[in-house]
C-alpha positions in Angstrom: 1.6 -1.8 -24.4 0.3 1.4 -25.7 -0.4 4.5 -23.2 -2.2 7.7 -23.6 -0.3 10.8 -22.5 -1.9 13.8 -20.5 0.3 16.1 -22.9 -0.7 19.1 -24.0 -1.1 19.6 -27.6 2.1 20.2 -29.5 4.1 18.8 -27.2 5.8 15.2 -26.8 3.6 12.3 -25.4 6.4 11.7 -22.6 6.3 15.3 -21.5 3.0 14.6 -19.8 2.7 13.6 -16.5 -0.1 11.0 -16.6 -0.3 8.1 -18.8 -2.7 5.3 -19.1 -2.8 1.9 -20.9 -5.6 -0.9 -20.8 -4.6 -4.1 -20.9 -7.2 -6.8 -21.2 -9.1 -6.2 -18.2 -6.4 -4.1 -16.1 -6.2 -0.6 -16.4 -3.2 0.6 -15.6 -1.9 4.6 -14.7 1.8 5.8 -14.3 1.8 8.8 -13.0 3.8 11.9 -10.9 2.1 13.0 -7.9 1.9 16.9 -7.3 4.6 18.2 -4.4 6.1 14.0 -4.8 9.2 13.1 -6.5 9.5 10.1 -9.1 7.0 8.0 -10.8 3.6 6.5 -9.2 1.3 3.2 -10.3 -2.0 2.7 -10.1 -4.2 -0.3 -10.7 -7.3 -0.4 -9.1 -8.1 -4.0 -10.4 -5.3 -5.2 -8.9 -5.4 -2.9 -5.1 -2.3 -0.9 -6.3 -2.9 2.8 -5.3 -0.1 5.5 -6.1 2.7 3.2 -5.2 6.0 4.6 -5.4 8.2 3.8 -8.3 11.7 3.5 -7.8 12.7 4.5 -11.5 13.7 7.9 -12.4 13.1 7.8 -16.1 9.5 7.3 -17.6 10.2 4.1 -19.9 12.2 2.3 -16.7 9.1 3.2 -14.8 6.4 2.1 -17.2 8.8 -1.7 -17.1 8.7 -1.5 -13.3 5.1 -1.0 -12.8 4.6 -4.1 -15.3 6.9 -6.1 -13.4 4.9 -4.9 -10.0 1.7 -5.7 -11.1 3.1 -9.4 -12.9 4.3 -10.0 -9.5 0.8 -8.7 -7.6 -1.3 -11.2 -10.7 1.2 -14.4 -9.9 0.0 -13.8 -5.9 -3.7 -13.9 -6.3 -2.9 -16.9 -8.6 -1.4 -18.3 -5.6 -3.8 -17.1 -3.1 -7.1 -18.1 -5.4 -5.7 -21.6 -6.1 -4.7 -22.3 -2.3 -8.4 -21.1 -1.2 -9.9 -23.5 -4.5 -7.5 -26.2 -2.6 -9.2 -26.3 0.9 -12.1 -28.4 1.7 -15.4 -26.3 2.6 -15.9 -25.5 6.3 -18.8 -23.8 7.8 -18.5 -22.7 11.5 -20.5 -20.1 13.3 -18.6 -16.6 14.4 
């Protein structure tokens, strides 16, 4: 997965503090968090907001956050195909 890097010019990519990748339709941000340590993900398509990251490093992080949102996908897979499974019931509220 490629990400873009918030670093300034002449600098390394990795010495930035944002980076974002697109991936199909997912758009996907690991960042740092001013006054927070450690890493952050974001991925509005999925309802992740500036959840916490347990790795220290940016390349462990960028492999957690894919393993968070795999993990957040294979739910609404779940979720989706239980709700496709159930017979339609209309009741009043």
């Amino acid at each position: 997965m490629k990400f873009e890097s918030n670093a300034k010019f002449g600098q390394p990519g990795e010495s930035g503090s944002i980076f974002r990748a697109k991936a199909g339709g997912l758009n996907i941000t690991v960042h740092k968090i001013i006054y927070c340590e450690g890493w952050h993900l974001s991925c509005a398509e999925v309802g992740i907001r500036d959840r916490e990251l347990k790795s220290e490093s940016l390349f462990k992080a960028i492999r957690e956050a894919e393993i968070v949102i795999k993990k957040k996908v294979e739910k609404m897979q779940k979720d989706i195909a239980k709700a496709i499974e159930e017979s339609i019931e209309i009741s009043r509220y």
